[in-house]
N, CA and C atoms as a LAMMPS dump frame, in Angstrom:
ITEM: TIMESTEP
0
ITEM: NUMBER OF ATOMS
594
ITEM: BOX BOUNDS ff ff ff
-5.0000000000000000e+02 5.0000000000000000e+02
-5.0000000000000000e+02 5.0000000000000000e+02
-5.0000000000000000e+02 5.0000000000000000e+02
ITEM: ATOMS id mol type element x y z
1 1 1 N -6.109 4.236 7.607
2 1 2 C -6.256 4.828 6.296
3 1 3 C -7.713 4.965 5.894
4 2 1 N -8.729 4.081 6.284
5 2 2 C -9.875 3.972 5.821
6 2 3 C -10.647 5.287 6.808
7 3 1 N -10.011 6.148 7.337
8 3 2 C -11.168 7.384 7.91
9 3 3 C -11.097 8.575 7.614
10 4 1 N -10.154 8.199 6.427
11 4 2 C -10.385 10.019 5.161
12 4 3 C -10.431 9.331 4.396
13 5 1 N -10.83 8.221 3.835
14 5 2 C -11.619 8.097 2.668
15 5 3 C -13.396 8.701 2.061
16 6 1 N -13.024 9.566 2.23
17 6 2 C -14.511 10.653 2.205
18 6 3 C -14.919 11.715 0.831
19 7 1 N -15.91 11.481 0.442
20 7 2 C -16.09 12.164 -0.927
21 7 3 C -17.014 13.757 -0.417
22 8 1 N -17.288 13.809 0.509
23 8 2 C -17.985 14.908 0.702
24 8 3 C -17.3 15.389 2.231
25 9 1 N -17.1 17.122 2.366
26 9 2 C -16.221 17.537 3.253
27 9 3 C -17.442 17.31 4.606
28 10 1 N -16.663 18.465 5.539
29 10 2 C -17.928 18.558 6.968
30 10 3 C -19.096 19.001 6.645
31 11 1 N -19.029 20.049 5.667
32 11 2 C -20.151 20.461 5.334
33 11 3 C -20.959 19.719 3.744
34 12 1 N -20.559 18.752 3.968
35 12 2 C -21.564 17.886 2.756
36 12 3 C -21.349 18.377 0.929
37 13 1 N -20.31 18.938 0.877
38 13 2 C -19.679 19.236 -0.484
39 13 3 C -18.865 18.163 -0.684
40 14 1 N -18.577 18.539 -2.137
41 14 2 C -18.066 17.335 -2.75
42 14 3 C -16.292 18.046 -2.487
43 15 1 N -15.374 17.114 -2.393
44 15 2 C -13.837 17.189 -2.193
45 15 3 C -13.251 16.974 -3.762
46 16 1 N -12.636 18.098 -3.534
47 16 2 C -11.949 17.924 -4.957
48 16 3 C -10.631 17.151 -4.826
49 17 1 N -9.824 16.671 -4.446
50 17 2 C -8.941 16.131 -3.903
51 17 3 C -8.904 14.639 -3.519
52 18 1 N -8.013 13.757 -3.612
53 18 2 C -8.01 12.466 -3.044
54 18 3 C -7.667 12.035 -1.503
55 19 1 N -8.471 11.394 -0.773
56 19 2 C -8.869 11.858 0.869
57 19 3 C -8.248 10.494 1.314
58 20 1 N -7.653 9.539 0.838
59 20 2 C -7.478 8.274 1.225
60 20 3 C -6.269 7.664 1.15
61 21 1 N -5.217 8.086 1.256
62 21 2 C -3.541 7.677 0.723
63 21 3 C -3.695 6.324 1.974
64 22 1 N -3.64 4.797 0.741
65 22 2 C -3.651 3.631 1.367
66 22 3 C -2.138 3.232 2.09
67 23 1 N -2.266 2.528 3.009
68 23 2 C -1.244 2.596 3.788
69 23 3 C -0.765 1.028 4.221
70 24 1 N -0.21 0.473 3.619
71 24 2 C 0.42 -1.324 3.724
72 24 3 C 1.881 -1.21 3.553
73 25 1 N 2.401 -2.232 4.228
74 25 2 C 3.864 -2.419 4.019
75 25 3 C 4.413 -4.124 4.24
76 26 1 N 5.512 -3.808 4.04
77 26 2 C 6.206 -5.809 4.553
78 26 3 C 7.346 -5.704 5.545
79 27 1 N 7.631 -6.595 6.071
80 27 2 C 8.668 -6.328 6.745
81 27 3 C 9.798 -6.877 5.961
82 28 1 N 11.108 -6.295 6.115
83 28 2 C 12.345 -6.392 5.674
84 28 3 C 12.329 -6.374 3.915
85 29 1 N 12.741 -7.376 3.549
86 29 2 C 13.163 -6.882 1.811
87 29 3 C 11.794 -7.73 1.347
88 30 1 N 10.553 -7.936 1.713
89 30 2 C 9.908 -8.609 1.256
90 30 3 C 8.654 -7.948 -0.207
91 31 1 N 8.808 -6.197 0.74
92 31 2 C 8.342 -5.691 -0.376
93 31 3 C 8.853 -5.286 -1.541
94 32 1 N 10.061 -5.543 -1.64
95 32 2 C 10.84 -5.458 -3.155
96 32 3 C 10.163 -6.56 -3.585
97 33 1 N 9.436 -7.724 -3.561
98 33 2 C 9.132 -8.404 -4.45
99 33 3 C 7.431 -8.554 -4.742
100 34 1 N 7.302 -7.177 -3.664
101 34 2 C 5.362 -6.993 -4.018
102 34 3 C 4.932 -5.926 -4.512
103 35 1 N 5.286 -5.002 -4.199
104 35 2 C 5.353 -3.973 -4.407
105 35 3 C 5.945 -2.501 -5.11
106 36 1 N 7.433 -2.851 -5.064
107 36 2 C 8.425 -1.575 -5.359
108 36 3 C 8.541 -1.677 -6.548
109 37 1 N 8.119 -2.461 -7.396
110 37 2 C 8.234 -2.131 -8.869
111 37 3 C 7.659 -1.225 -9.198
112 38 1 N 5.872 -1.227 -8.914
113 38 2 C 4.971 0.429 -8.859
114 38 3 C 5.42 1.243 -8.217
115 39 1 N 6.384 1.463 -7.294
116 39 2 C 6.995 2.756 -6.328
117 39 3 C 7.929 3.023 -7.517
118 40 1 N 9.005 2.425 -7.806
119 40 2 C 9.746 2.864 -8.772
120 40 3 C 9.456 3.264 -10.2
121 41 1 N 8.813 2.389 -10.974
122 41 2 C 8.286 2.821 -12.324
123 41 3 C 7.181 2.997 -12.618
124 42 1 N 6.149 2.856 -11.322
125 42 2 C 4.958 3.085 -11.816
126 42 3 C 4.34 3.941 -12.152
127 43 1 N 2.943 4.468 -12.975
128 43 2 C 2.465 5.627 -13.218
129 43 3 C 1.96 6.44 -12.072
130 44 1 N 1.778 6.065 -11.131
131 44 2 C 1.57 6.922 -10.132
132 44 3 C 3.131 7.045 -9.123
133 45 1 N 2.632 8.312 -8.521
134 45 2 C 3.991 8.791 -7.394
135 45 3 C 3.454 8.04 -6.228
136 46 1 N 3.652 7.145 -5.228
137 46 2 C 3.353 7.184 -4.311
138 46 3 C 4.257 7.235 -3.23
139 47 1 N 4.664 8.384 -2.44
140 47 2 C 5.374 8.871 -1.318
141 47 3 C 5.122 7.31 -0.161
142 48 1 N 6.326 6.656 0.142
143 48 2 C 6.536 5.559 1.099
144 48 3 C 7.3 5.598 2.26
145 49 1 N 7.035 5.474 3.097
146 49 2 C 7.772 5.477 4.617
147 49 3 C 8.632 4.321 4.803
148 50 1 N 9.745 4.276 5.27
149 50 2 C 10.708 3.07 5.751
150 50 3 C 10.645 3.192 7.502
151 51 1 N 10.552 1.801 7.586
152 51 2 C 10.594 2.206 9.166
153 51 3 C 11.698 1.339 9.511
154 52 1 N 12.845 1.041 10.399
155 52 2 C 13.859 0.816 10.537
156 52 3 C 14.747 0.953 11.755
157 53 1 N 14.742 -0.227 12.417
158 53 2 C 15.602 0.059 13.507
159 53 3 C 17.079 -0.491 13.45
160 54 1 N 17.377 0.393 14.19
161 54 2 C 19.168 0.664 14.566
162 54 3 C 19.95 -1.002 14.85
163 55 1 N 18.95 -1.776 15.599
164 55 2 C 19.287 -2.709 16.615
165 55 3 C 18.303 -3.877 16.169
166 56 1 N 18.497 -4.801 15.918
167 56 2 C 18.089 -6.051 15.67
168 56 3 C 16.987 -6.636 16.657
169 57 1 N 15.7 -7.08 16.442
170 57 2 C 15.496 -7.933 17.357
171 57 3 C 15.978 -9.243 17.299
172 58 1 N 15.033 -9.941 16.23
173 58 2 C 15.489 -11.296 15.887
174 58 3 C 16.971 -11.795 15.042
175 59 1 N 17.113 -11.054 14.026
176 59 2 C 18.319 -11.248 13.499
177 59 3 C 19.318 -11.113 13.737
178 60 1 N 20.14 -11.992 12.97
179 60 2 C 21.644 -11.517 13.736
180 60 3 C 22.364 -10.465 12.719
181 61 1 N 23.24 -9.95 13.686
182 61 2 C 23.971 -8.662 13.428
183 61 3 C 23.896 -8.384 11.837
184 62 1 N 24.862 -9.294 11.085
185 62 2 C 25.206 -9.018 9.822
186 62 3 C 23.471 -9.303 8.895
187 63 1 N 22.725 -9.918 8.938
188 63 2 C 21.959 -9.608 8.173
189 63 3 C 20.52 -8.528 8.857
190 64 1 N 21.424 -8.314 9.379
191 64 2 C 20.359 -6.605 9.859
192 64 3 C 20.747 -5.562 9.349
193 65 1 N 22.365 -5.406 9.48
194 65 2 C 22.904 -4.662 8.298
195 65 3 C 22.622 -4.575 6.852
196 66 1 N 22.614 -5.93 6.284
197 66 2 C 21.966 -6.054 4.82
198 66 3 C 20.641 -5.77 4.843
199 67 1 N 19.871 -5.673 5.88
200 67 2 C 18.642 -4.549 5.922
201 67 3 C 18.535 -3.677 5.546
202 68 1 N 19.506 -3.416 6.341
203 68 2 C 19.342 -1.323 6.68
204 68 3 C 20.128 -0.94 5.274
205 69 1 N 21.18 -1.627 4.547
206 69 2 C 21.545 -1.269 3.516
207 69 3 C 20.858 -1.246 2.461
208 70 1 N 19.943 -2.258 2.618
209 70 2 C 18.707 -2.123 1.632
210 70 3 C 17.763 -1.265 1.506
211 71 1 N 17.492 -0.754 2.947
212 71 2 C 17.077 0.151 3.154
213 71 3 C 16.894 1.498 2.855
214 72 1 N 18.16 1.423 2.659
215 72 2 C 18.644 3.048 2.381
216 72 3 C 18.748 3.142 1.229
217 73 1 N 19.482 1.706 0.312
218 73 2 C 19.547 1.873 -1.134
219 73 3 C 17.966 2.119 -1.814
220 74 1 N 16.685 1.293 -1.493
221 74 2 C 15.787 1.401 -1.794
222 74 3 C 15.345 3.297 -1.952
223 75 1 N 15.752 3.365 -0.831
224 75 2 C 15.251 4.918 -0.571
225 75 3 C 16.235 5.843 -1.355
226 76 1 N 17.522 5.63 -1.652
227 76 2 C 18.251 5.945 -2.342
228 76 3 C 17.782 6.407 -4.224
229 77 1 N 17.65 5.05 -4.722
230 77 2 C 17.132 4.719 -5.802
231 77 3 C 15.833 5.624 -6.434
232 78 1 N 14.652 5.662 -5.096
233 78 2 C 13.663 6.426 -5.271
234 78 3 C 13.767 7.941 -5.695
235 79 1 N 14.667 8.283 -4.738
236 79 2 C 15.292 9.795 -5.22
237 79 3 C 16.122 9.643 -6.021
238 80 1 N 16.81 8.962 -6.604
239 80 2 C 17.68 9.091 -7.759
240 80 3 C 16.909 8.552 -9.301
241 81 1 N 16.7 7.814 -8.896
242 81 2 C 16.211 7.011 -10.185
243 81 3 C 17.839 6.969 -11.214
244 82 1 N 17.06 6.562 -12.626
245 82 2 C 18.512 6.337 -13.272
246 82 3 C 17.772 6.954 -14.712
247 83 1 N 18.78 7.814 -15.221
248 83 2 C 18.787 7.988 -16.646
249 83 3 C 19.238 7.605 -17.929
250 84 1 N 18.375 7.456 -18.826
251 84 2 C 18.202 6.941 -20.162
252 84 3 C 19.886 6.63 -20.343
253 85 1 N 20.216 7.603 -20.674
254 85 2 C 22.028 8.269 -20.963
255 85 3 C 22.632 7.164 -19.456
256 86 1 N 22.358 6.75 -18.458
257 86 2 C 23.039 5.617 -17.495
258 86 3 C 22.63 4.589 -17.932
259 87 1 N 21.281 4.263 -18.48
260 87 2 C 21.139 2.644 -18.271
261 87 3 C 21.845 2.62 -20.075
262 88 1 N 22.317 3.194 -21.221
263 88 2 C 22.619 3.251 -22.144
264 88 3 C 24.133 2.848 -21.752
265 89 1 N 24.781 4.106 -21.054
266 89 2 C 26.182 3.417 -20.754
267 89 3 C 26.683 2.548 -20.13
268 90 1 N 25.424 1.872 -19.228
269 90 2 C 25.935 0.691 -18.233
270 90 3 C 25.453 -0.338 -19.225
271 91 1 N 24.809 -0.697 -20.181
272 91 2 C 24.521 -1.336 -20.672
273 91 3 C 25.571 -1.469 -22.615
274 92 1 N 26.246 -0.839 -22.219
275 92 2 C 27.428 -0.552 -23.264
276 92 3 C 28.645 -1.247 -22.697
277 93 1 N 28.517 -0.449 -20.997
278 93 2 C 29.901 -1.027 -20.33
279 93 3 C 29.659 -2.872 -19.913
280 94 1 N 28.544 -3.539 -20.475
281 94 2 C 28.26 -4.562 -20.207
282 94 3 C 28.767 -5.546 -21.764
283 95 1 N 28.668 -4.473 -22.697
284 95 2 C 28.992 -5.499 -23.756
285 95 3 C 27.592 -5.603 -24.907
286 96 1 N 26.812 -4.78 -24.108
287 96 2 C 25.699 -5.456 -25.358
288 96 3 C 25.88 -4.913 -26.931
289 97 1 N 24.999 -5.645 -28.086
290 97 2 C 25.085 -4.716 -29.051
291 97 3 C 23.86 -3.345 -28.89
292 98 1 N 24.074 -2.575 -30.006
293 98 2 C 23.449 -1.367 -30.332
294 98 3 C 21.814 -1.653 -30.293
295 99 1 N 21.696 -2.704 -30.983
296 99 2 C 20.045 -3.026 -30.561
297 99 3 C 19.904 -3.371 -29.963
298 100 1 N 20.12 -4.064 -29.115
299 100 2 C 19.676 -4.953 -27.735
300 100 3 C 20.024 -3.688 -26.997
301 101 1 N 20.826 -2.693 -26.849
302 101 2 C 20.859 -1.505 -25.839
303 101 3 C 19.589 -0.48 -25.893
304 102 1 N 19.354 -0.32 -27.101
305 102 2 C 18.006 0.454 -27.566
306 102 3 C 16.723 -0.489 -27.419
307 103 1 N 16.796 -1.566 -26.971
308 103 2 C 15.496 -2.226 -27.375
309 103 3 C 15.547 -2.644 -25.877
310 104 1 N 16.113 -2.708 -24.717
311 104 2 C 16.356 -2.777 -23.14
312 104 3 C 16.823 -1.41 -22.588
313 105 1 N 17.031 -0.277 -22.633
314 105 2 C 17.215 0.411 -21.826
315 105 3 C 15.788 1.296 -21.678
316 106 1 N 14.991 1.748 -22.179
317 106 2 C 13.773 1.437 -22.018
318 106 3 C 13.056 1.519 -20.739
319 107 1 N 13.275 0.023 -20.557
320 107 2 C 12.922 -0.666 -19.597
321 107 3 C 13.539 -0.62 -18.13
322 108 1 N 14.463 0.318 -18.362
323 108 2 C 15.377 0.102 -17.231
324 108 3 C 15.664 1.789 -16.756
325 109 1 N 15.028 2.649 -17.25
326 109 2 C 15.467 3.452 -17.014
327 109 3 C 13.892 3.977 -15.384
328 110 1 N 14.546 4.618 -14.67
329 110 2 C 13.603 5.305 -13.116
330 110 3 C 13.751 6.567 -13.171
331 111 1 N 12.32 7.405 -13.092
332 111 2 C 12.108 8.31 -13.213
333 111 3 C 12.929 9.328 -11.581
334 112 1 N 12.73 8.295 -10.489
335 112 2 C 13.212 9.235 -9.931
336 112 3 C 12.442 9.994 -8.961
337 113 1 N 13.462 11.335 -8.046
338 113 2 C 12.162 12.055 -7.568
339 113 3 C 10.963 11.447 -6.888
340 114 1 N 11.113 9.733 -6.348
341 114 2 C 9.666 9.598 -5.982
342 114 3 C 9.877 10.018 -4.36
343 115 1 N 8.744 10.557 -3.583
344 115 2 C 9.105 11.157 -2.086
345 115 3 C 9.599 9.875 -1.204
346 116 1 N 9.936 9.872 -0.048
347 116 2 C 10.257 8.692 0.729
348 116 3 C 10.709 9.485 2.134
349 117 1 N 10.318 8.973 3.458
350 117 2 C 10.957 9.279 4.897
351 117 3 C 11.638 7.807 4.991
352 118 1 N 12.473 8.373 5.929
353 118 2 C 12.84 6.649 6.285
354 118 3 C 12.747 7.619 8.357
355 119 1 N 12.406 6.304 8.896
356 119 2 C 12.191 6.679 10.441
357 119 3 C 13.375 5.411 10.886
358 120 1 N 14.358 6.117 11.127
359 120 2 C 15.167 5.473 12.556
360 120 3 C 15.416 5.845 13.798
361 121 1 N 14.816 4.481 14.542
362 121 2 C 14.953 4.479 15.892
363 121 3 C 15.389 3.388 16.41
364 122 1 N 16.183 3.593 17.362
365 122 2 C 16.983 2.538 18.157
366 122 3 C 16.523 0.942 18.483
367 123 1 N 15.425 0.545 18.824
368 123 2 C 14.999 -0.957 18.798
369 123 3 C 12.97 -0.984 18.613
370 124 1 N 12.851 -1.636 18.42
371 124 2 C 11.468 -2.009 18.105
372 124 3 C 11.002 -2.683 19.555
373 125 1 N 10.505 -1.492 20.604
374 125 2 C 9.9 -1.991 21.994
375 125 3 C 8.703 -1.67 21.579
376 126 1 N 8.008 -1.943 22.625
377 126 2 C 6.068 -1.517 22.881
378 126 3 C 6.125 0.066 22.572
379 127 1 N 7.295 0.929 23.37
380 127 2 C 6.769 2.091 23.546
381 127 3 C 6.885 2.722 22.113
382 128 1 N 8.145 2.12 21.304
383 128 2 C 8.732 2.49 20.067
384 128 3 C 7.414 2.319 19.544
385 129 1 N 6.504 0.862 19.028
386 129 2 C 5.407 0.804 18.234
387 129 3 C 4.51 1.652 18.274
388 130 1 N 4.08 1.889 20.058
389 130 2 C 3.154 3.062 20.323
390 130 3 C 3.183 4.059 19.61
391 131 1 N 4.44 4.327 19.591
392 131 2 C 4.639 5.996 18.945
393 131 3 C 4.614 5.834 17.516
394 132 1 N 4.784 5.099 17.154
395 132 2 C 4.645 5.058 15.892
396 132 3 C 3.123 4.385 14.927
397 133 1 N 2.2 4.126 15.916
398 133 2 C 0.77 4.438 15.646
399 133 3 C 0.513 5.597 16.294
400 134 1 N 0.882 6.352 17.09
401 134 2 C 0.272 7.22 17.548
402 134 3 C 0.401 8.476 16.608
403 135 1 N 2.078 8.435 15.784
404 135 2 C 2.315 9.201 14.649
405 135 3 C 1.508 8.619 13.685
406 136 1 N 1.038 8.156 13.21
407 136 2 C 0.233 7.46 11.818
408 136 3 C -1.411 8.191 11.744
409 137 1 N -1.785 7.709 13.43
410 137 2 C -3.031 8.422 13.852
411 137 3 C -3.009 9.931 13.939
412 138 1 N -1.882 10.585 14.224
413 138 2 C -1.832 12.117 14.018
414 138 3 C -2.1 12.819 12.488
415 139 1 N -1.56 11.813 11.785
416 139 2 C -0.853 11.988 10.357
417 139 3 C -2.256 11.923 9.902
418 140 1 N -3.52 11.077 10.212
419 140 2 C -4.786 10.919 9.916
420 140 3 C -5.809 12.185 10.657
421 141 1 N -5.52 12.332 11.809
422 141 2 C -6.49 13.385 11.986
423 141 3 C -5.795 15.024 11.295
424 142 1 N -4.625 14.965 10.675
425 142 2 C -4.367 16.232 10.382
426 142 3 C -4.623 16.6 8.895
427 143 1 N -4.682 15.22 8.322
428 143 2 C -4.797 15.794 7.188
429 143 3 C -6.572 15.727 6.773
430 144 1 N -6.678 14.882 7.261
431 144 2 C -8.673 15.52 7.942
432 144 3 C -8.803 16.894 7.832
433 145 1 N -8.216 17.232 8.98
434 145 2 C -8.208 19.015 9.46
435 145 3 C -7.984 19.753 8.17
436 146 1 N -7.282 19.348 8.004
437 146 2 C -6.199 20.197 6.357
438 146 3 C -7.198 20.087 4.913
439 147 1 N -8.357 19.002 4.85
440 147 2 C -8.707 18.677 3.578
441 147 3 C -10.284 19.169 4.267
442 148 1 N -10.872 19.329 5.279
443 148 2 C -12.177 19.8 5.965
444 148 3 C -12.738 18.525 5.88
445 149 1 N -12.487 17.229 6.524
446 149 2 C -13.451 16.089 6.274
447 149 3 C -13.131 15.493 7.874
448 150 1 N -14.039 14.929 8.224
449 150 2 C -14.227 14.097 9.572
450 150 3 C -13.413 13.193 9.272
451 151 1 N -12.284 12.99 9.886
452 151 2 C -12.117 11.437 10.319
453 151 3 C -12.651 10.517 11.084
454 152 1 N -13.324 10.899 11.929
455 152 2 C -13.914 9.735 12.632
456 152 3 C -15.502 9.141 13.081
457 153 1 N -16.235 9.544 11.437
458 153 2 C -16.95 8.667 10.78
459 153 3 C -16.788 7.528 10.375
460 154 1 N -17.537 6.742 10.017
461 154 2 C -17.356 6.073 8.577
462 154 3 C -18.658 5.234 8.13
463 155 1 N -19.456 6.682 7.453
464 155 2 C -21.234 6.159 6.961
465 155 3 C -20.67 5.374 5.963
466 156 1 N -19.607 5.42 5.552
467 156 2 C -19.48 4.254 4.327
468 156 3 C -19.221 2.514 4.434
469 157 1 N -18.847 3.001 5.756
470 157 2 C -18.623 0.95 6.341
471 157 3 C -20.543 1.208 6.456
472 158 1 N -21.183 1.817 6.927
473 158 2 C -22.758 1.148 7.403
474 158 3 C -23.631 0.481 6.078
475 159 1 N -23.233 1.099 4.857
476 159 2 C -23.965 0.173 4.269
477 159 3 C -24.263 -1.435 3.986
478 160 1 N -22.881 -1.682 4.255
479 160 2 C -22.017 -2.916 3.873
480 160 3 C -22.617 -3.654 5.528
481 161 1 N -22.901 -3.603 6.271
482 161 2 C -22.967 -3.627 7.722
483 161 3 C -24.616 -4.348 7.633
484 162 1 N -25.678 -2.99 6.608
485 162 2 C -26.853 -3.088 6.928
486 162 3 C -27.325 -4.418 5.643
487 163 1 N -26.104 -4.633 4.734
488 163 2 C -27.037 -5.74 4.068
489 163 3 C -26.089 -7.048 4.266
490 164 1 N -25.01 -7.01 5.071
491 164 2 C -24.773 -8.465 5.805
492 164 3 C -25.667 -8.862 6.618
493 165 1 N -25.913 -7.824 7.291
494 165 2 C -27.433 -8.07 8.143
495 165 3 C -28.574 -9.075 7.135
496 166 1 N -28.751 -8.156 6.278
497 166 2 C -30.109 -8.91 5.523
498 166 3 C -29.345 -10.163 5.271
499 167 1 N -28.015 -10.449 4.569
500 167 2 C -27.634 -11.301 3.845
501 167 3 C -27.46 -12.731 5.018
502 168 1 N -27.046 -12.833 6.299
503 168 2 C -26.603 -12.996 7.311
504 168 3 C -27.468 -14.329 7.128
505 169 1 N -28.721 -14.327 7.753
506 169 2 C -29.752 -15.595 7.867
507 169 3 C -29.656 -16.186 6.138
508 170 1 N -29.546 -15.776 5.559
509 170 2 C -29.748 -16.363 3.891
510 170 3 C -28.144 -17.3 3.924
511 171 1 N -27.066 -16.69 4.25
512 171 2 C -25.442 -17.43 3.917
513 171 3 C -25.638 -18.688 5.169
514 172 1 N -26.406 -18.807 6.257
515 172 2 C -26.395 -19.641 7.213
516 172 3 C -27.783 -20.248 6.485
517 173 1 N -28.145 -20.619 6.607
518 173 2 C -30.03 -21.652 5.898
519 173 3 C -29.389 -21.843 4.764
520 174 1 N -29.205 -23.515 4.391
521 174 2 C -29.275 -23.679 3.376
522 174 3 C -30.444 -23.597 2.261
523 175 1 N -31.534 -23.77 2.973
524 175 2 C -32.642 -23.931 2.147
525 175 3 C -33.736 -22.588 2.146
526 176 1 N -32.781 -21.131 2.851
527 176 2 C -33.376 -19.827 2.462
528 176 3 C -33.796 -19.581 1.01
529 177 1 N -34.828 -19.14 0.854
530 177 2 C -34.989 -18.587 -0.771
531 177 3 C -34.116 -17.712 -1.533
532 178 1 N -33.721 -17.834 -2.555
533 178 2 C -32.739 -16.212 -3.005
534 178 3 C -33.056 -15.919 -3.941
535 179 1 N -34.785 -15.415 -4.114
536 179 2 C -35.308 -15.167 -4.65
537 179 3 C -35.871 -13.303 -4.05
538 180 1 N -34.761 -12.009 -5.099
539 180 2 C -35.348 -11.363 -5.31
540 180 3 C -33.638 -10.666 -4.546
541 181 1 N -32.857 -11.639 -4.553
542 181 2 C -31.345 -11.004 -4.679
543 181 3 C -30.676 -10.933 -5.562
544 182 1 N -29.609 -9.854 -5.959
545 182 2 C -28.731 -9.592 -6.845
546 182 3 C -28.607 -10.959 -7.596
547 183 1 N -28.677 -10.458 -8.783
548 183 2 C -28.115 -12.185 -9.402
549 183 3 C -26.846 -12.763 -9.698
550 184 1 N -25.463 -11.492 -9.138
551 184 2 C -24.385 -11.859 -8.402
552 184 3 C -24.14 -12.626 -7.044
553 185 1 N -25.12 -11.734 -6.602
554 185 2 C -25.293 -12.166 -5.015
555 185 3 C -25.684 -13.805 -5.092
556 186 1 N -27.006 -13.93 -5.706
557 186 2 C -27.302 -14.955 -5.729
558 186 3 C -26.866 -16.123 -6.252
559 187 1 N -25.909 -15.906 -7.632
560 187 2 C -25.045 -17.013 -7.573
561 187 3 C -23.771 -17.268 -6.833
562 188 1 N -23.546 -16.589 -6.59
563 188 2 C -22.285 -16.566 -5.276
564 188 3 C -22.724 -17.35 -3.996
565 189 1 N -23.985 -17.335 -3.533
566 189 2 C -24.826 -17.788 -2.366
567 189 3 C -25.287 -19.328 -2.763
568 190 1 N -25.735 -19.549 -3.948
569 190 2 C -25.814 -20.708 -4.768
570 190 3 C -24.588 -21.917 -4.8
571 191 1 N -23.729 -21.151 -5.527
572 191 2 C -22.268 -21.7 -5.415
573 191 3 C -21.782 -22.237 -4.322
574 192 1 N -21.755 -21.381 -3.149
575 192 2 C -21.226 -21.516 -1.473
576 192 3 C -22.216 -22.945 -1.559
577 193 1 N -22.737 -22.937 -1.433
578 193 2 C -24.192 -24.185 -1.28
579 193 3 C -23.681 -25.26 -1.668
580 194 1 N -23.363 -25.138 -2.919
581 194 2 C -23.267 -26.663 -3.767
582 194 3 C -21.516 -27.15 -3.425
583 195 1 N -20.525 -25.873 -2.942
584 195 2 C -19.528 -26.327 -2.227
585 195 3 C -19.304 -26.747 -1.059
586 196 1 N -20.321 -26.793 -0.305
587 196 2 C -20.922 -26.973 1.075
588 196 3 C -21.041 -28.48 1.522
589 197 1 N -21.729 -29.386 0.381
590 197 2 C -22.474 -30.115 0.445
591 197 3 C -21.089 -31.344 0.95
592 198 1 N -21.81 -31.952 1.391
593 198 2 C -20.52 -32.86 2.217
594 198 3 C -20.893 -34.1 1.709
């Protein structure tokens, strides 16, 4: 993800467009509890991939199924979302009163419409993973191509590169001067020090 993060195209103009769609995930239902709340209600859309195999490695049968059912419901949900007028009547067919329905549905209602692939393939081997960085890496040099920016730069890691360098001998010497560094830097470098001390 980090090699279209680029503010200026091939030819050194500025990109009107966002060049960097970040790319993290969890395995099994773990990102329902990190993540999918912003996929579902959050202010931004962000289009998410499921990746998903047919066939279990480690688990056994039945809770691989409650995977893949999750799976799909997750992805389900995204394209459906739920409306005002549903979480009103499910929350009627629950018993609540009139205010507590108006003062919680609210909260409960999903816009919906958010994009989603889901990729199934039969078991999770070497060759399966391969291909599926090798699709990720395609997915990166094309939309490079598509937006006019290099992917396979990145002058923006060198800065960060050229003042660990400087910083490098100063975080190792305790008794370097840090005199005439950031005065973030320098209490941060300070701090490390006095947590150091044995």
């Amino acid at each position: 993800m980090e090699s279209n993060g680029k503010s200026v195209d091939c030819h050194g103009q500025p990109v009107m467009m966002a060049t960097a769609p970040v790319i993290w995930g969890e395995p099994g239902t773990n990102g329902q509890h990190a993540f999918f709340q912003m996929l579902h209600q959050g202010t931004d859309v962000v289009p998410i991939d499921f990746l998903v195999a047919a066939q279990p490695t480690d688990a056994d049968a039945h809770h691989h199924a409650l995977l893949f059912a999750n799976c799909l419901a997750q992805g389900e949900a995204l394209m459906r979302g739920r409306s005002l007028h549903e979480v009103k009547h499910n929350l009627n067919q629950q018993g609540l009163s009139h205010d507590a329905i108006e003062a919680l549905a609210p909260h409960k209602v999903f816009p919906g419409n958010r994009p989603s692939s889901t990729f199934l393939y039969k078991s999770l081997t070497p060759r399966t993973l391969g291909r599926l960085v090798a699709l990720y890496e395609q997915k990166v040099f094309v939309q490079g191509a598509i937006w006019n920016i290099n992917s396979f730069d990145q002058w923006g890691v060198e800065l960060g590169k050229e003042l660990a360098n400087r910083l490098a001998p100063i975080a190792a010497d305790a008794s370097a001067v840090l005199t005439g560094l950031d005065a973030s830097i320098a209490g941060l470098v300070a701090y490390r020090r006095r947590l150091n001390v044995k």
